[in-house]
N, CA and C of each residue as an Amber inpcrd file, in Angstrom:
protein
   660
 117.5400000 103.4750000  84.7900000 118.2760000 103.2390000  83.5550000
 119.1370000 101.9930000  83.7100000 119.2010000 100.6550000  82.8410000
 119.7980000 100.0460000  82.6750000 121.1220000 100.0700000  81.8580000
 121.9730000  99.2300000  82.6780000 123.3310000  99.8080000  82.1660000
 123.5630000  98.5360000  81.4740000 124.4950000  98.8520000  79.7730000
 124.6820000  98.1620000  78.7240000 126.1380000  98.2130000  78.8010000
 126.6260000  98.0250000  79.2640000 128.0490000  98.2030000  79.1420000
 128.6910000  96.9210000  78.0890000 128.5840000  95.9700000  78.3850000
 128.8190000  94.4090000  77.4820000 128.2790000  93.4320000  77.0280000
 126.8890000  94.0200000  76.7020000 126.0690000  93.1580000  76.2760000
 125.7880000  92.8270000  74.6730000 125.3630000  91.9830000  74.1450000
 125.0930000  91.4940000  71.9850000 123.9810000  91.9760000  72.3390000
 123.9770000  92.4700000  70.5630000 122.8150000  93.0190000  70.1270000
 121.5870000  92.5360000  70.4980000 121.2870000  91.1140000  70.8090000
 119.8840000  90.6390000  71.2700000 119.7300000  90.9140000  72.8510000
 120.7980000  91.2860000  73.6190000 120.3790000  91.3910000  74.7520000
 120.2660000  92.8670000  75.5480000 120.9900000  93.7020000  73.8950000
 120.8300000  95.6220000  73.8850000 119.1260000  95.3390000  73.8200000
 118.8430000  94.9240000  72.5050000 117.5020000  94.9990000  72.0840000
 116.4630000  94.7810000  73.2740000 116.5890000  93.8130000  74.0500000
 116.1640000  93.1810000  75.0220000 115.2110000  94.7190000  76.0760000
 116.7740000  95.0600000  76.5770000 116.3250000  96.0970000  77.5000000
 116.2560000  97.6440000  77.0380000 116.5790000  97.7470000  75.3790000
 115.7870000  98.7270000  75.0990000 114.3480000  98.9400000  75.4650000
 113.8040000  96.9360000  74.8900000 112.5060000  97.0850000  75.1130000
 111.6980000  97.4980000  76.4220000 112.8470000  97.0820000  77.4510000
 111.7870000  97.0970000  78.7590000 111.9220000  99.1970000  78.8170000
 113.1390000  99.0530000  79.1230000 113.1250000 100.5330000  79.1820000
 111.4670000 101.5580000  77.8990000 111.7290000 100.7540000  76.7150000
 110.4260000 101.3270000  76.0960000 109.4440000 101.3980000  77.3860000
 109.0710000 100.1060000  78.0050000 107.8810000 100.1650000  78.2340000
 107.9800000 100.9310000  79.5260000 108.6030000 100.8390000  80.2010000
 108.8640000 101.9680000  81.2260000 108.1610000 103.4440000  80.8450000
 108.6570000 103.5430000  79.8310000 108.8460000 105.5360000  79.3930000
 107.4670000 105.1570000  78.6250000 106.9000000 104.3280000  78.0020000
 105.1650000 104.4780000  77.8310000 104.5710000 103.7450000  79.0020000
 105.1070000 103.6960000  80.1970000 104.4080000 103.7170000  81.3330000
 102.9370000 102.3590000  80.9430000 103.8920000 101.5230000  80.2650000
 103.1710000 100.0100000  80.2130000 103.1810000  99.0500000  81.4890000
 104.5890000  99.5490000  82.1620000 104.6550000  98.6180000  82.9890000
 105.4840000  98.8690000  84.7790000 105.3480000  98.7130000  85.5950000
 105.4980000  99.4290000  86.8190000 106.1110000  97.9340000  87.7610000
 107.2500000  98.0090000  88.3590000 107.8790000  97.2370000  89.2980000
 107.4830000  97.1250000  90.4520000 107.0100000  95.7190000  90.8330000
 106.6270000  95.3720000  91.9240000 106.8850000  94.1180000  92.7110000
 106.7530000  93.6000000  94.1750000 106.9060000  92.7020000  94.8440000
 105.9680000  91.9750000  95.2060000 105.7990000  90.6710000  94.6320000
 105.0170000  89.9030000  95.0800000 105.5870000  88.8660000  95.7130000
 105.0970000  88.0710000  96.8390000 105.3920000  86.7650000  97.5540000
 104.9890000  85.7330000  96.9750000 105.4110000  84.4150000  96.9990000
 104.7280000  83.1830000  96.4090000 103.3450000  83.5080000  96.2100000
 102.8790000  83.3510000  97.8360000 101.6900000  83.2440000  98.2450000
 100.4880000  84.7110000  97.8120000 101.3560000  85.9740000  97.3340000
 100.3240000  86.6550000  96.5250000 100.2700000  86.5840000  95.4240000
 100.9160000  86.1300000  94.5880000 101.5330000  85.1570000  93.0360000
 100.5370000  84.4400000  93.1500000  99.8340000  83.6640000  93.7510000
  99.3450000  82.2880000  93.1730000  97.7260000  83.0210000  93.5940000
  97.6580000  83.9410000  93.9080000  96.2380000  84.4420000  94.2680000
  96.1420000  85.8650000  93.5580000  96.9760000  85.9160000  93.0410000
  96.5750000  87.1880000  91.7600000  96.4750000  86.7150000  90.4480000
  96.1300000  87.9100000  89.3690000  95.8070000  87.3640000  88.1530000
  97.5530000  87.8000000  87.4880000  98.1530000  86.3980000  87.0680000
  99.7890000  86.5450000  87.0080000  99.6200000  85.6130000  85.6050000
 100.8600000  85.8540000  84.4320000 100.7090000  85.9070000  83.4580000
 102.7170000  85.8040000  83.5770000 102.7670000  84.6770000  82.7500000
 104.4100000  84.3390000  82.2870000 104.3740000  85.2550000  81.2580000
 105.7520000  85.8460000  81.0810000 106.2860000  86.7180000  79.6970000
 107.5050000  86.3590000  79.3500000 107.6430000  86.3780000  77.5430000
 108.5940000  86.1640000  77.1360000 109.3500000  86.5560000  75.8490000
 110.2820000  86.5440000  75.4560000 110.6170000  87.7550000  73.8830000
 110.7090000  87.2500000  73.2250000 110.1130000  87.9360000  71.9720000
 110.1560000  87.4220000  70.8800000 111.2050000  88.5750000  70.8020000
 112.2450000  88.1900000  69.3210000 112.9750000  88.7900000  68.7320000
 112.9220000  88.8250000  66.9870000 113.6100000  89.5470000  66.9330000
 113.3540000  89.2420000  65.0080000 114.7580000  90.3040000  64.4440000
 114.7420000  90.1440000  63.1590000 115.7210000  91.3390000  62.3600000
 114.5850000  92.2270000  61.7950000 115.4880000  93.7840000  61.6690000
 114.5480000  94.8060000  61.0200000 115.7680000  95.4280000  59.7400000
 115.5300000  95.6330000  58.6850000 116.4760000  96.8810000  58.1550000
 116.0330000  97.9320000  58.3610000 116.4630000  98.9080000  58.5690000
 116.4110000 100.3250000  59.0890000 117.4850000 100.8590000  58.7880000
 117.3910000 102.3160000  58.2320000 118.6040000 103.0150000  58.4280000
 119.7080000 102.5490000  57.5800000 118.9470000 102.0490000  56.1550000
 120.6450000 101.2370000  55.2580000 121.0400000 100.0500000  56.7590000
 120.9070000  99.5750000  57.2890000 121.7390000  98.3710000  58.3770000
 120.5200000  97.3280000  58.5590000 120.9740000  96.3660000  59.1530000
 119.7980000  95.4050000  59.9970000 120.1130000  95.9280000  61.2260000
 119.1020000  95.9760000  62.0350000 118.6590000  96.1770000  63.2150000
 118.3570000  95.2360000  64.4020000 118.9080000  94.6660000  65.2800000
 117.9510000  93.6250000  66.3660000 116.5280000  93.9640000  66.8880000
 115.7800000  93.3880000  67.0930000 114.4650000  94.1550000  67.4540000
 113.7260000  92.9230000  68.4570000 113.7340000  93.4420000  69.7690000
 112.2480000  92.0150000  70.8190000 111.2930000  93.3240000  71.1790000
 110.9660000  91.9200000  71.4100000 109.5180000  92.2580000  72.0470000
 109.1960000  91.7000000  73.1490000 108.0610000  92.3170000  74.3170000
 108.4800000  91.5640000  75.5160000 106.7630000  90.9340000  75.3970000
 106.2450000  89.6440000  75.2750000 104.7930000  89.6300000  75.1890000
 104.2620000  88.5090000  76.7110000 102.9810000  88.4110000  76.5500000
 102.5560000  87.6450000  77.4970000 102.3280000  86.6840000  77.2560000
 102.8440000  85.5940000  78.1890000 102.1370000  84.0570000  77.4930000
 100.7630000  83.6600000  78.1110000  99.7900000  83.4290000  77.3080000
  98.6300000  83.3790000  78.2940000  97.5890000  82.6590000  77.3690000
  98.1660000  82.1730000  76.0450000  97.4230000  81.5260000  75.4370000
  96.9320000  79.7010000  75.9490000  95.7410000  80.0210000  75.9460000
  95.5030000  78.4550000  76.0930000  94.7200000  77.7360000  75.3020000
  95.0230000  76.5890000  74.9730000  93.8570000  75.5070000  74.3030000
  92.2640000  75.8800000  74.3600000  92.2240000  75.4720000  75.4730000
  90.6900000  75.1570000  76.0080000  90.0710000  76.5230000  76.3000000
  90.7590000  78.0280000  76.0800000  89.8920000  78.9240000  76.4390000
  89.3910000  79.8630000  74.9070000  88.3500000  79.2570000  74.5500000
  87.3820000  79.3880000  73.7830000  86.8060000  80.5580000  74.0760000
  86.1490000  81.4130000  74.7890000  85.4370000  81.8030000  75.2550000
  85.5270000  82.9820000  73.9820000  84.2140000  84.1330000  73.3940000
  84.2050000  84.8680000  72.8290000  84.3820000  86.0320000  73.2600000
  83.9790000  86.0120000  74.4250000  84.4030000  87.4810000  75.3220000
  85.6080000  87.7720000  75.3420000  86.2070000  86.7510000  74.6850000
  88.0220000  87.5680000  75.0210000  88.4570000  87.8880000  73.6350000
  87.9880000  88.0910000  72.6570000  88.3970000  87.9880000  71.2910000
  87.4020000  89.2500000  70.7500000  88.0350000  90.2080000  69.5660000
  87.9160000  91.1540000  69.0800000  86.9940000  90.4200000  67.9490000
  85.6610000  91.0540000  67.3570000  84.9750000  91.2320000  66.0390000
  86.0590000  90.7670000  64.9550000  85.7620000  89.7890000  64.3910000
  86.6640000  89.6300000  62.7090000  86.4900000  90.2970000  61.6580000
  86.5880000  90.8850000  61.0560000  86.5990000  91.9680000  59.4970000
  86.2710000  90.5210000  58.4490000  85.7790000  90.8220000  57.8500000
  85.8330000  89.9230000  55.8200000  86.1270000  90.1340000  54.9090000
  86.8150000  89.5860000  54.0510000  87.2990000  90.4310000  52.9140000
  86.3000000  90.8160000  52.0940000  84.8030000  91.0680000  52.2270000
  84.0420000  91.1620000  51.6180000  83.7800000  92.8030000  51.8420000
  83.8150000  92.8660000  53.1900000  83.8420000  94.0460000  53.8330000
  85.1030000  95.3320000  52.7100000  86.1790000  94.6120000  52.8120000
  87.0210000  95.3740000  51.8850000  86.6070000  95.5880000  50.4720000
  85.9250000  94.5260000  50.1660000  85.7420000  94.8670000  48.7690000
  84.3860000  95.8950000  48.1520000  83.5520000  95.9980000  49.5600000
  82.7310000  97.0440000  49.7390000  83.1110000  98.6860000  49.9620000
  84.4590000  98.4600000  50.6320000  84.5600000  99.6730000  50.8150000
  85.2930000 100.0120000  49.4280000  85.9940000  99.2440000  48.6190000
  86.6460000  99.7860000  47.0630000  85.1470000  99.7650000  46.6040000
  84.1650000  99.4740000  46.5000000  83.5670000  99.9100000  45.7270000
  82.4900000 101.4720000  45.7930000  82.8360000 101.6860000  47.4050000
  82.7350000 102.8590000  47.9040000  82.9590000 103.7380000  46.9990000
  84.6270000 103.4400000  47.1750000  85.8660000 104.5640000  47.1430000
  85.8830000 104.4130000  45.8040000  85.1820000 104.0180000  44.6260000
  85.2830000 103.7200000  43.6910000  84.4140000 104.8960000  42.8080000
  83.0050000 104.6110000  43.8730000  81.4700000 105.2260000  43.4340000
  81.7960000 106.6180000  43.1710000  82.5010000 106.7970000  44.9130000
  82.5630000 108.3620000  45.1830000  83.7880000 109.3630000  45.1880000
  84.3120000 108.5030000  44.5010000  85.9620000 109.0760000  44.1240000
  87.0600000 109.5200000  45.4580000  86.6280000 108.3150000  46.2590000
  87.5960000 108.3380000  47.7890000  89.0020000 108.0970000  47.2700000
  89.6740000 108.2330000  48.1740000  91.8260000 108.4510000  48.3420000
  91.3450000 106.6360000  49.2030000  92.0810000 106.1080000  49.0260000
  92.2420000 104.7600000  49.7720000  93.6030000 105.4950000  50.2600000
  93.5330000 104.5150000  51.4530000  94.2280000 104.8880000  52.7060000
  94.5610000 103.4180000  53.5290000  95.5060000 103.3050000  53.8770000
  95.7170000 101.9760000  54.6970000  96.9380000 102.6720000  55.9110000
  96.5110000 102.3920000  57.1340000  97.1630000 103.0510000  58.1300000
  97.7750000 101.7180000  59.2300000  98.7230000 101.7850000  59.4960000
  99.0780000 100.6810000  60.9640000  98.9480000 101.4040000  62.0270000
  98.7800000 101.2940000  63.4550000  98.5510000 102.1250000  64.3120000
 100.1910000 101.1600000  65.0110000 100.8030000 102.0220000  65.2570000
 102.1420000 102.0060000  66.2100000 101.7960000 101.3850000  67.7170000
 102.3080000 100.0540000  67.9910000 102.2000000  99.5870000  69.5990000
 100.6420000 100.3360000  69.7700000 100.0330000  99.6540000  69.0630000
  98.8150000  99.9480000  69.3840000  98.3140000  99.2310000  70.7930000
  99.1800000  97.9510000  70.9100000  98.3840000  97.4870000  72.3300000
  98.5130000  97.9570000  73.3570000  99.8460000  98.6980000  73.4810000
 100.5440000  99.2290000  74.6350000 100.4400000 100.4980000  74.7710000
  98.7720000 101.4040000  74.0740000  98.6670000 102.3450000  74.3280000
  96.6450000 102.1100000  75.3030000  96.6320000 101.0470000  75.2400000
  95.5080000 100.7010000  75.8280000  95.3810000  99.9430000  77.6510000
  94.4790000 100.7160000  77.8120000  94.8950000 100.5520000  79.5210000
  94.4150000  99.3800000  79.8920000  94.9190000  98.7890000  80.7380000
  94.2390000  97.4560000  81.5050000  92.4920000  97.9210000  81.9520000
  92.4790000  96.7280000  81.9950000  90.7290000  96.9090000  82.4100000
  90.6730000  95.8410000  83.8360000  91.3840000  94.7500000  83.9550000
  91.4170000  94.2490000  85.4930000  93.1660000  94.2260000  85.4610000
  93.2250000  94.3810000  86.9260000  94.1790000  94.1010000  87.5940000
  95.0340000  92.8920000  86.8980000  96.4980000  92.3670000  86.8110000
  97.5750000  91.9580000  85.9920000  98.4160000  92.1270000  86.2500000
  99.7100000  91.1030000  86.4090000 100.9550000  90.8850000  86.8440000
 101.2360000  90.2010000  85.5580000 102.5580000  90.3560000  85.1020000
 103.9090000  89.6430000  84.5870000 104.2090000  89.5220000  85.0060000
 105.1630000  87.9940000  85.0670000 106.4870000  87.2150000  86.2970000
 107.5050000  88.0040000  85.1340000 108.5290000  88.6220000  85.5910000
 109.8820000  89.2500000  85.1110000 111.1690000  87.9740000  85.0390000
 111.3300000  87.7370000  83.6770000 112.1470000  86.8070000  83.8700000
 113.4930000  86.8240000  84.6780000 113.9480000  85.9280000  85.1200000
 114.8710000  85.3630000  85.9510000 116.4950000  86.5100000  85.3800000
 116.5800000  86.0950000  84.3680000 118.1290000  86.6430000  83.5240000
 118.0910000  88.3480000  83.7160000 116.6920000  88.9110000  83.4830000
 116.3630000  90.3050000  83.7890000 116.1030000  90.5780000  85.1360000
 116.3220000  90.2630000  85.9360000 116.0520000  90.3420000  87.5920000
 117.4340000  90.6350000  87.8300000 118.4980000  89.1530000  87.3720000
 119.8520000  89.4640000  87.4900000 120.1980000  90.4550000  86.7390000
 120.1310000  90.8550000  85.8620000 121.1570000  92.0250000  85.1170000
 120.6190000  93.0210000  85.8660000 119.4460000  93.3570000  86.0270000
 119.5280000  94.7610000  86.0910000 119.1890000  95.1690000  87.8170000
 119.8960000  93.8560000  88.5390000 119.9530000  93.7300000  90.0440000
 118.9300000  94.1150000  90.6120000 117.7760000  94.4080000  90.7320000
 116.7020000  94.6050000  90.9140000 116.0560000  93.4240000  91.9500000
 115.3900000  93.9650000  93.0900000 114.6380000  92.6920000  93.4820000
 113.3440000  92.5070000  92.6370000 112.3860000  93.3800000  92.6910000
 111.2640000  93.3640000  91.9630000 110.7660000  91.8770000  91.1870000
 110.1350000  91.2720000  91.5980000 109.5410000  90.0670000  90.9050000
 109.0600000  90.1000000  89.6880000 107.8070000  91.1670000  90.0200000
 107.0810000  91.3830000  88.6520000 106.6790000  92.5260000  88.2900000
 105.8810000  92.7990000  86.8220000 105.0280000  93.9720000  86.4440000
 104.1480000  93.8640000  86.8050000 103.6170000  94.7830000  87.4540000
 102.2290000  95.8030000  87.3860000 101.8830000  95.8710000  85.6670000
 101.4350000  95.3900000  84.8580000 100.9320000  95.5430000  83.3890000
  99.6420000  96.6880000  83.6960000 100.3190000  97.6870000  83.4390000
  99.3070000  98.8860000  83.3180000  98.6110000  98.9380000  82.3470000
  99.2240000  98.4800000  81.0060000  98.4350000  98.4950000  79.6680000
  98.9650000  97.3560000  78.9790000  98.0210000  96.5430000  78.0970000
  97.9740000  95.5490000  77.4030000  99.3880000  95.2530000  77.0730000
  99.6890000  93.9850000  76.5520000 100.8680000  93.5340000  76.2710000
 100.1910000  92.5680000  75.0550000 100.7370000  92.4690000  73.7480000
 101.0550000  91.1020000  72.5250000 100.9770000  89.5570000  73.6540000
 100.6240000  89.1850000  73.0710000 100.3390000  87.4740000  73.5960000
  99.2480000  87.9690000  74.7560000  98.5820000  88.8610000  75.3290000
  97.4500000  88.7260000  76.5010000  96.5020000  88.5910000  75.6320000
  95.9730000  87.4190000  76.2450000  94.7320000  87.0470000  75.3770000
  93.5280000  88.0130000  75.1680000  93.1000000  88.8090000  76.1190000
  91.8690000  89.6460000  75.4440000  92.7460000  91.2970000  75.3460000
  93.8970000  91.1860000  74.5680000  94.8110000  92.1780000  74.3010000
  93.5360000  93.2690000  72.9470000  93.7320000  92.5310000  72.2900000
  93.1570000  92.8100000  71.1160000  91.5070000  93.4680000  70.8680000
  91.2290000  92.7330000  71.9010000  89.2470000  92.9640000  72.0850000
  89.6740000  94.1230000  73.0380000  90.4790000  94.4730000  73.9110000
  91.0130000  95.5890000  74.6750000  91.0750000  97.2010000  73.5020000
  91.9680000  96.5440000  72.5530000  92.0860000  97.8290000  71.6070000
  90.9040000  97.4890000  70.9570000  90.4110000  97.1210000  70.2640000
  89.4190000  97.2370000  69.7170000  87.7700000  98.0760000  70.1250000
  88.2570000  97.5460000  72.0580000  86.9670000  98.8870000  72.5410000
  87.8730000  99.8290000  72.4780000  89.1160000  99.9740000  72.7140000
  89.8110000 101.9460000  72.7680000  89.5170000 102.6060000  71.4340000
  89.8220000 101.6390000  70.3140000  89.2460000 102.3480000  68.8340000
  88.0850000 103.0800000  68.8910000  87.6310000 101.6680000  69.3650000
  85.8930000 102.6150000  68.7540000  85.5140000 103.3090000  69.5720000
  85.9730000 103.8680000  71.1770000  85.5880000 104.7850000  71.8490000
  86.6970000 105.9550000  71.1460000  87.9530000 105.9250000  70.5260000
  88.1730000 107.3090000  70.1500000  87.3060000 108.0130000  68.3800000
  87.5260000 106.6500000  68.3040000  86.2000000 106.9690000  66.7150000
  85.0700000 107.7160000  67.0050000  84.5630000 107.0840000  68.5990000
  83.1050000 107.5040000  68.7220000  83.3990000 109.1340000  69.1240000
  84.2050000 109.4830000  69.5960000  84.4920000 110.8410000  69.5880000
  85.0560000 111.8760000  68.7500000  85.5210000 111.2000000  67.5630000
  85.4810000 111.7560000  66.2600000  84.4710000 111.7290000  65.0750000
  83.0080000 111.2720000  66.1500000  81.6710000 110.9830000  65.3410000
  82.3690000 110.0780000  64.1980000  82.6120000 108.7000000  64.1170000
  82.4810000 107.4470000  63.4270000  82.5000000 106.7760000  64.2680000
  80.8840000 106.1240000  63.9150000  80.3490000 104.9210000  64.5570000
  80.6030000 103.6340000  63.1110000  80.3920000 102.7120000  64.0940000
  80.6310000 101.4520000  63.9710000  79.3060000 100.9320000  63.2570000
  79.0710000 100.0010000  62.5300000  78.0260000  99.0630000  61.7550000
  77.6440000  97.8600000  62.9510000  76.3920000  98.1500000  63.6880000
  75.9900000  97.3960000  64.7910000  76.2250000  95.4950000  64.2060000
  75.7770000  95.2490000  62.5740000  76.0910000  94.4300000  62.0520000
  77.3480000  93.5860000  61.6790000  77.8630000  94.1150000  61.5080000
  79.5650000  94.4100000  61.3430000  80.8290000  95.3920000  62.2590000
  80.7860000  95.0790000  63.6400000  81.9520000  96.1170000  64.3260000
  83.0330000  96.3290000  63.6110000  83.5770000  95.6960000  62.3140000
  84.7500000  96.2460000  62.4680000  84.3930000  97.3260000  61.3330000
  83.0950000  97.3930000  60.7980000  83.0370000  98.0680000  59.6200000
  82.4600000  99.5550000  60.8760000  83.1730000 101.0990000  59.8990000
  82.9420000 102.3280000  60.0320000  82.5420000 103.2170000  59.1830000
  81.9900000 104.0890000  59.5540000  81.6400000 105.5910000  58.9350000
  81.3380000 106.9040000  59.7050000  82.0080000 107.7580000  59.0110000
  82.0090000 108.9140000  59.2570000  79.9130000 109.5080000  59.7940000
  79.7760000 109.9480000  60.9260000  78.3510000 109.9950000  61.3220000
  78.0740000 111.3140000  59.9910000  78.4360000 112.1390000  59.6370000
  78.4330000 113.3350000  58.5070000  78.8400000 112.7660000  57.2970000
  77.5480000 112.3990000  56.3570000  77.1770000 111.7980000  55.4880000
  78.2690000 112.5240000  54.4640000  77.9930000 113.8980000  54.3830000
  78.6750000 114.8010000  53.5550000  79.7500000 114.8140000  53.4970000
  80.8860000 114.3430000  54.2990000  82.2200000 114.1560000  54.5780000
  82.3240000 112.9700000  54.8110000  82.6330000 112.3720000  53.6280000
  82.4720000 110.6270000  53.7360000  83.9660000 109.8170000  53.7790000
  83.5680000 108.8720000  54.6770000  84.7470000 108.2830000  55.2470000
  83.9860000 106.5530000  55.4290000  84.5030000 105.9780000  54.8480000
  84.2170000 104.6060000  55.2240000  85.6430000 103.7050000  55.3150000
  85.7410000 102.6150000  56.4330000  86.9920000 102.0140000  57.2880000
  86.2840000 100.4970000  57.5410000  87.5700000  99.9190000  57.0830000
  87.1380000  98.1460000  58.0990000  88.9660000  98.4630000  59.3360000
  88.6120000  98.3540000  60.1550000  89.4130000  98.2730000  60.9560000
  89.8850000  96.8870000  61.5750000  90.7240000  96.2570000  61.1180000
  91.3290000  94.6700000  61.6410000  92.3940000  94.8540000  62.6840000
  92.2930000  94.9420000  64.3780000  93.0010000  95.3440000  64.7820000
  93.4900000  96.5690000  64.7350000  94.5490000  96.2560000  64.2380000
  95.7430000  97.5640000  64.4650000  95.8460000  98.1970000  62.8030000
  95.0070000  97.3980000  61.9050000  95.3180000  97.9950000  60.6460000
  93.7510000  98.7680000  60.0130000  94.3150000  99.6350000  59.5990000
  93.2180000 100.2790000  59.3820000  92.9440000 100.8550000  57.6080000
  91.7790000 100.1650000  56.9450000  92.0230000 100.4310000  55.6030000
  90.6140000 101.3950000  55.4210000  90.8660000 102.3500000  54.9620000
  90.0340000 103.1430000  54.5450000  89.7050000 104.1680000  53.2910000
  88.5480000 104.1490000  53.1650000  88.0350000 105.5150000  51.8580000
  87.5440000 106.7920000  52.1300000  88.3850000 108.0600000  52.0410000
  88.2370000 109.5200000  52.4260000  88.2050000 110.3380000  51.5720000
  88.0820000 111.6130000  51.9320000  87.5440000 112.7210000  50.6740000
  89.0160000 113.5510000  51.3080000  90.3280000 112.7190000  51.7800000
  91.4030000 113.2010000  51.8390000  92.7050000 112.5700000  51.4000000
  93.3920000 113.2440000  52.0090000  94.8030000 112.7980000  51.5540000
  95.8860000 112.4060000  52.4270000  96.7810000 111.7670000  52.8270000
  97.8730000 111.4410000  53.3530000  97.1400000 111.6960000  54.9870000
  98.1850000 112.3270000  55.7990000  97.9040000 113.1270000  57.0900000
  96.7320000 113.4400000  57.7860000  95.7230000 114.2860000  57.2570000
  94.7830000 114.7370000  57.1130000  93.7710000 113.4190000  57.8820000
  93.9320000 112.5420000  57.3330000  93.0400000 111.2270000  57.5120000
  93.0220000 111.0600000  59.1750000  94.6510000 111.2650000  59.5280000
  95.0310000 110.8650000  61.1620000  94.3080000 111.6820000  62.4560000
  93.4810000 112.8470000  61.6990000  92.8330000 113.4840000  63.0560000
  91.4890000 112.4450000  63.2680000  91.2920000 111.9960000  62.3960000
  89.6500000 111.4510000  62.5560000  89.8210000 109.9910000  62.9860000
  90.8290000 109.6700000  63.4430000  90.9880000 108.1780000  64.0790000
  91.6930000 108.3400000  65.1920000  91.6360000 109.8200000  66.2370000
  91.8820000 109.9390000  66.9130000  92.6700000 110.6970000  67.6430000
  93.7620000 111.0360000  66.6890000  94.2960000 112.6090000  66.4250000
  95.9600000 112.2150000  67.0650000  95.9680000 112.8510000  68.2480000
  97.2500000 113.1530000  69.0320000  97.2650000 111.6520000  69.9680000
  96.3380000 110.4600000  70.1150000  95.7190000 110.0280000  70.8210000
  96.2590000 108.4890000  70.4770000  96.7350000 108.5610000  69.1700000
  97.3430000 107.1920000  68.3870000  98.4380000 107.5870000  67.3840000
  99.0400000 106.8680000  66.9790000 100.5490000 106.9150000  66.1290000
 100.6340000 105.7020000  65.2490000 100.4760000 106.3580000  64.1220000
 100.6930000 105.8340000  62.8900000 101.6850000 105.3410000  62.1220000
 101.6750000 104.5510000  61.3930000 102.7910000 103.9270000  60.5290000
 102.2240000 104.0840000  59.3420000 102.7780000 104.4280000  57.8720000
 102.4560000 103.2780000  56.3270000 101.5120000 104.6590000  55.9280000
């Protein structure tokens, strides 16, 4: 537990966040040397912050993400399927045909419920080393972090493996497009990331077992 005794709101916010990621077990303290630093797969991090209203008040709110974006890395393997708005306008005409509930869902820290797939370090910044006296260099990134570049193509396979176990498969043509495998209980979804818009033969709640249940956390 980090102690707040005199710190501004951006620097409460700060180590709320780490403490978050602690208690969803995103991220694990460790010692590295120069020389195993420069021969592991290591990744700078840094916060974003913003205002929230909440609660009648504004709120401080960071975030702790990875910097790891680069120019020159093109590559498609690190990047999630794109959705079209064409795709959306297929599924209103779905939900149109067959008298579906439209539904639009956010999935909560969706990245930081998805596990690493290789090995990953964060360097722990300098100012957070000092406050919270700690030697520890860096994270162990157990699960995805905002700014890791194949963050996103990460959740995007956890989706569709908990979909695939709520029988909705994916459109081999279209990944981000879904349906319910039980024709009779019709459910059609474009999933963009973390947002999820869909047409069901339900209502509110109800919708949240079939995208995974106890397994993801919803917003909207």
């Amino acid at each position: 537990m980090l102690v707040l005794s005199s710190c501004n709101n951006w620097m409460r916010a700060a180590f709320d966040e780490v403490e978050k990621l602690f208690n969803m077990d995103v991220i694990q303290l460790v010692v590295l040397t120069d020389s195993e630093a420069a021969t592991e797969n290591v990744v700078e991090t840094t916060l974003v912050s913003d205002w929230r209203y909440k609660n009648d008040q504004w709120v401080r709110r960071c975030r702790i993400v990875a910097k790891e974006f680069k120019t020159n890395s093109t590559d498609e393997s690190n990047f999630p399927p794109t959705s079209s708005f064409a795709f959306v306008r297929m599924l209103l005409v779905f939900a149109a045909s067959y008298g579906l509930a439209i539904t639009a869902l956010d999935v909560k820290d969706a990245l930081l419920t998805v596990l690493q797939v290789e090995a990953i370090h964060g360097r722990i910044a300098n100012w957070i080393r000092e406050w919270a006296g700690n030697r520890s260099t860096h994270w162990l990134l157990k699960r995805c972090l905002p700014g890791q570049r194949n963050a996103a193509l990460r959740w995007h396979q956890h989706i569709g493996q908990l979909c695939e176990q709520s029988k909705i498969e994916a459109f081999p043509g279209a990944p981000t497009v879904f349906r319910r495998k039980d024709v009779n209980r019709k459910l059609y979804a474009n999933i963009h990331v973390d947002d999820i818009f869909s047409g069901v033969q339900a209502r509110g709640c109800a919708v949240v077992s079939d995208y995974g249940g106890s397994n993801v956390d919803y917003e909207g």
